[in-house]
N, C-alpha and C positions, 0 to 999 in steps of 0.2 A: 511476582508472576514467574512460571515457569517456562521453560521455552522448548520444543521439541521441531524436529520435522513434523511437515506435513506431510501425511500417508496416504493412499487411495481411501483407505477405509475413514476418512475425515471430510471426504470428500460432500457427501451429503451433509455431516452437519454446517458446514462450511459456508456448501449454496445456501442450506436453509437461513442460515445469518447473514447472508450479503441480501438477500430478497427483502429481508426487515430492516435494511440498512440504506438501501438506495432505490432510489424509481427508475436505474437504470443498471442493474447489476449484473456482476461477471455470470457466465452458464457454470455450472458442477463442468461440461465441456473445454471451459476458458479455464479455470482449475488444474485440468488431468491432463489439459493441453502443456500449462507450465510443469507440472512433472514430469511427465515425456520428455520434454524439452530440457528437465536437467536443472530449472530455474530452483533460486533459493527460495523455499517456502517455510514459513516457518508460524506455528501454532503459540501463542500466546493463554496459557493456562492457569487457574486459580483454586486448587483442589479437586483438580481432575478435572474443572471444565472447562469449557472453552471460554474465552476473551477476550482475545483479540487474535490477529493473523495478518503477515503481510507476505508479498512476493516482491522478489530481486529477484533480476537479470542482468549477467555480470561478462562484458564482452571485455577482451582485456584488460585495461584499466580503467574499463568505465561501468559504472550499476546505475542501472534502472529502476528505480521505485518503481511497479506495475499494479501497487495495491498493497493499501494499509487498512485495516479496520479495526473498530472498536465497537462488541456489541453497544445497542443502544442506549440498553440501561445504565449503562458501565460508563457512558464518555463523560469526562470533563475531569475526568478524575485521576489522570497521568500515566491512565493505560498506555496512551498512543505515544508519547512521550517516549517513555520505557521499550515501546515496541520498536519503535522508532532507531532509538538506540542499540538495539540488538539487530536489527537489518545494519545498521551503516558498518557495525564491529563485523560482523560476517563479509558481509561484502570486501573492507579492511583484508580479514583475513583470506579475502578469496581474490585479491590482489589490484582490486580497487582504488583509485586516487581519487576519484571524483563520480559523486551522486547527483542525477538527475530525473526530476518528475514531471508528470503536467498535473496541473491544478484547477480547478473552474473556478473564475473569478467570483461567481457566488459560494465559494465556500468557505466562508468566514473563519472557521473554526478550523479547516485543513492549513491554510494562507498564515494564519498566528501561529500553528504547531511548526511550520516549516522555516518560519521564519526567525520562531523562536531558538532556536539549535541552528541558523545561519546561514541558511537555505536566503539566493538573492536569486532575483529578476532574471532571464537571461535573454528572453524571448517571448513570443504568443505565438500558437497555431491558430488561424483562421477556422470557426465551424466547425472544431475538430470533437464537439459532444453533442448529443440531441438532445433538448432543451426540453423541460416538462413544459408542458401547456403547448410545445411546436416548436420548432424550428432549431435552429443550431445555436451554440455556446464553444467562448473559444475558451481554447486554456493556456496556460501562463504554463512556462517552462521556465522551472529553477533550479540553480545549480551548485553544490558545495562542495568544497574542497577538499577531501577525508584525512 
């Protein structure tokens, strides 16, 4: 996989893969929000196309995971992994000691990627997602040490 910034003009296909990705997903606006804002976004690519993308936000020595994905056909297969790996080196190089995300306890498959690379426990926010079918979902806050 190749790795690039994220640009405006990615923007759309971006949103259009977060839409096929979640039943609650970022806007093209949550996006162009974290570019304005300077966050690290970064394009995951496989002969020119897209594959994966995540977003850092890096407040002194701390990053924020804000978003990882992996298209859908693509997952299980060490994209996120890989992606994964190039947010934590960035962030690293952007003078980061310590990564932190939130997680929904039903996502099985994010919970083993994070945990797998050493990502522990640190916390839960109450209510902090909206739940398909209704109501709210908390998420788990994890944290590792870069």
């Amino acid at each position: 996989m190749d790795y690039r910034a994220m640009a405006e003009t990615d923007l759309d296909a971006v949103a259009a893969a977060e839409q096929r990705i979640y039943p609650f997903p970022w806007t093209r606006g949550n996006f162009a929000d974290s570019l304005r804002a300077g966050d690290a976004a970064w394009l995951g690519e496989e002969g020119g196309a897209l594959s994966a993308y995540g977003v850092v936000t890096v407040t002194l020595d701390e990053a924020q995971l804000l978003n990882i994905s992996v298209l859908p056909e693509l997952q299980g297969q060490g994209r996120g992994r890989r992606m994964l790996a190039h947010l934590m080196d960035d962030a690293r190089s952007r003078g980061a000691t310590r990564m932190f995300l939130e997680v929904r306890p039903t996502n099985a498959s994010g919970r083993a990627l994070y945990q797998g690379v050493g990502f522990t426990l640190v916390g839960q926010r109450r209510d902090y997602y909206p739940a398909v079918g209704g109501g709210r979902e908390d998420a788990l806050v994890m944290a590792l040490d870069l």
